[in-house]
N, C-alpha and C positions, 0 to 999 in steps of 0.2 A: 512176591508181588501180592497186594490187594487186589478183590475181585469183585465188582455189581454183583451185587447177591437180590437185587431187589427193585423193582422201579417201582412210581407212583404217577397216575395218569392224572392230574388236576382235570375237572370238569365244573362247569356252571351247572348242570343238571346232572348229576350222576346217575337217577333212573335213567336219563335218554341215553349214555355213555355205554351202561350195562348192557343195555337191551343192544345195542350198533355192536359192542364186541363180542356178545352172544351169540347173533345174528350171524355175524361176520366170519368170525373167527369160532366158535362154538367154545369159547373159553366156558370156565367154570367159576362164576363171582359169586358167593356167599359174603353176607354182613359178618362185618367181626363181631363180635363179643366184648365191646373195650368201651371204654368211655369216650372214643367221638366217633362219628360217621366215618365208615371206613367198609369197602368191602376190599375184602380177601378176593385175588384173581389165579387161579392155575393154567396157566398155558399150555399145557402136556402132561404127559408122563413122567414119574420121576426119573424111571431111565433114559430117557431123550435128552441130548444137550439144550440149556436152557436155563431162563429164569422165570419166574414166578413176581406177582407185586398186586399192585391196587391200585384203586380206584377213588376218591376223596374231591372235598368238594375245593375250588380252585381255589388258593390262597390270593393269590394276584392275579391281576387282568393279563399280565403276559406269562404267566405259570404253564408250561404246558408238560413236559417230564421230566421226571426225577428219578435220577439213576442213586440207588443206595451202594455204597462201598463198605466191605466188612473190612473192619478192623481191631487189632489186639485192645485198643485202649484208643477210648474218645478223647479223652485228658490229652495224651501223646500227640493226638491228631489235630487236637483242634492248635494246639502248640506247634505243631510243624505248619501247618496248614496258615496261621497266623503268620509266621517267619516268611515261609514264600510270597506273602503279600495276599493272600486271601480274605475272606473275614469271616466272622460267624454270623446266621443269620436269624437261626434262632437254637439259642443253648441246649447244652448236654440236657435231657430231661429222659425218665425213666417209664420205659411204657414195662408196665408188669407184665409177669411170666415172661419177658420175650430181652430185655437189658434195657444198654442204654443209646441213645440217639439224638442227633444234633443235624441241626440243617447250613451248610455252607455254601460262600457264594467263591469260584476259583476269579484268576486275574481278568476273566473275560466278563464275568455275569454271569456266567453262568451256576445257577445252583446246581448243588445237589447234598445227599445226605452221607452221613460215616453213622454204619452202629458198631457195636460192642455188644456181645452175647446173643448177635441175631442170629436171622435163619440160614443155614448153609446153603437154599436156593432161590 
């Protein structure tokens, strides 16, 4: 079985977003280091069941989260993922240090993403 290793919270304001799940939930969001706006979110401990993800600024007006699924190969996936009637939303592309990643929409509309060499939480 494949596993959400990762979500992404699309926001219009990602300062105000930070600050609500800070607040709220006393997460830990640090900016990444990468070449687009992105913070890094930790929801816990790494011994606590759980996932980990971010924060980014909203791609679409009805964007709202994005569950990432780890997988052996994006190539394979985006192949099976096309067979069952899915689509791709936006291609295999390579965020350094970290692999590779694709954003897919399943038979409902639903987006979400498949990486390849990501984080294991």
């Amino acid at each position: 079985m494949k596993r959400v290793v990762h979500f992404e919270i699309g926001a219009d304001s990602p300062e105000r977003a930070i600050k609500f799940y800070e607040e709220v939930f006393e997460w830990n969001i640090q900016k990444w280091d990468g070449p687009i706006d992105y913070w890094l979110t930790t929801t816990g401990e790494d011994d606590v069941p759980g996932i980990n993800g971010a924060i980014k600024h909203r791609a679409e007006p009805e964007q709202q989260v994005i569950n990432t699924i780890d997988v052996p190969s994006v190539d394979e996936f985006i192949n099976k993922i096309k067979k069952a009637g899915g689509e791709i939303v936006v291609p295999k592309t390579e965020i350094p240090g970290v692999g590779f990643h694709a954003y897919c929409k399943d038979t409902e509309g639903n987006i979400f993403g498949i990486i390849e060499g990501g984080p294991s939480t």
